[in-house]
C-alpha positions in Angstrom: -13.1 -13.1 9.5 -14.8 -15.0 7.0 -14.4 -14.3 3.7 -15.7 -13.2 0.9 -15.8 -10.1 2.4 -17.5 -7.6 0.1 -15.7 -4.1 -0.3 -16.1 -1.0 -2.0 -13.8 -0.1 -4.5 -12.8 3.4 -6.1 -9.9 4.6 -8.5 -7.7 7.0 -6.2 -5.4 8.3 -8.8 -3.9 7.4 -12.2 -0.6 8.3 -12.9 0.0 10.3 -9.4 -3.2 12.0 -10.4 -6.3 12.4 -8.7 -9.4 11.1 -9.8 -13.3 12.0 -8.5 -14.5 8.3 -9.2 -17.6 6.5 -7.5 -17.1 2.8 -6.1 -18.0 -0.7 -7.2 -18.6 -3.3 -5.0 -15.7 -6.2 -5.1 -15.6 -9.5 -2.9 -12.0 -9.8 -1.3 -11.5 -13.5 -1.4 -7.7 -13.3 0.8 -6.0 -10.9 2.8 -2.4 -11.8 3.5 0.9 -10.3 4.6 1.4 -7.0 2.1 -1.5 -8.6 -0.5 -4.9 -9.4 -0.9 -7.3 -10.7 -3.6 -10.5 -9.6 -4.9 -12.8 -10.6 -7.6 -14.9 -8.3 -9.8 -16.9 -8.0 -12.7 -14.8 -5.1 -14.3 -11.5 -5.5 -16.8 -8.8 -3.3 -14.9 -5.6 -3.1 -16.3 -2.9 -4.7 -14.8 -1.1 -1.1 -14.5 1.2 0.1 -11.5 -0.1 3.7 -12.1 -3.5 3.0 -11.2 -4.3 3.2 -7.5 -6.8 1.5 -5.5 -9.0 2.1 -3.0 -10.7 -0.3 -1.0 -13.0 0.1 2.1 -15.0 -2.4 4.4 -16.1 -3.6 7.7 -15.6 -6.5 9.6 -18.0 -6.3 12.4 -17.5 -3.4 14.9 -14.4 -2.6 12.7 -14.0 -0.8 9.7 -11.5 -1.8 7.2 -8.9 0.3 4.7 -7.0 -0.6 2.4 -5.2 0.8 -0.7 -2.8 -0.8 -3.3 -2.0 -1.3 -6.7 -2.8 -4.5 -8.6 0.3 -6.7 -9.3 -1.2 -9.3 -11.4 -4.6 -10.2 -12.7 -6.6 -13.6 -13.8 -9.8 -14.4 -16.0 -12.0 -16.9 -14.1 -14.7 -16.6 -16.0 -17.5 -14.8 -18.4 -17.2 -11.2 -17.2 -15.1 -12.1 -13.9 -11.6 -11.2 -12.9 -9.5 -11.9 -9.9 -6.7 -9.5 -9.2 -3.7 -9.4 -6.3 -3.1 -6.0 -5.1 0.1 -4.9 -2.8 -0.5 -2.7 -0.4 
């Protein structure tokens, strides 16, 4: 899998409750054991209310994830990298 790997991103729920959001595209830069990482133009807070939900494809197979970001990094002018367990 090479990555980037650009995903769509939507709010799920915010404090257990559900939310009708749209999605952003992200680029998931890792994907390990219980965590990945993505970067994104957007300031989330680093909140354990606020779940994720992240969707993709890998060729012939679509990918689904959904989390809650654990920790979050400015890397630059309107860019942030976050970890999210899953």
């Amino acid at each position: 899998m090479a990555l980037p790997l650009e995903a769509d991103m939507t709010i799920l729920a915010i404090n257990r409750i559900k939310v009708n959001a749209g999605s952003t595209p992200v680029q998931v830069t890792a994907i390990g054991r219980g965590e990945f990482q993505f970067i994104s133009p957007l300031n989330l807070p680093n909140k354990p209310h606020l779940w994720l939900d992240f969707k993709s494809r890998i060729p012939r197979y679509p990918l689904w994830l959904q989390g809650k970001i654990i920790w979050h990094a400015k890397i630059g002018e309107n860019c942030y990298e976050y970890g999210v367990q899953v």
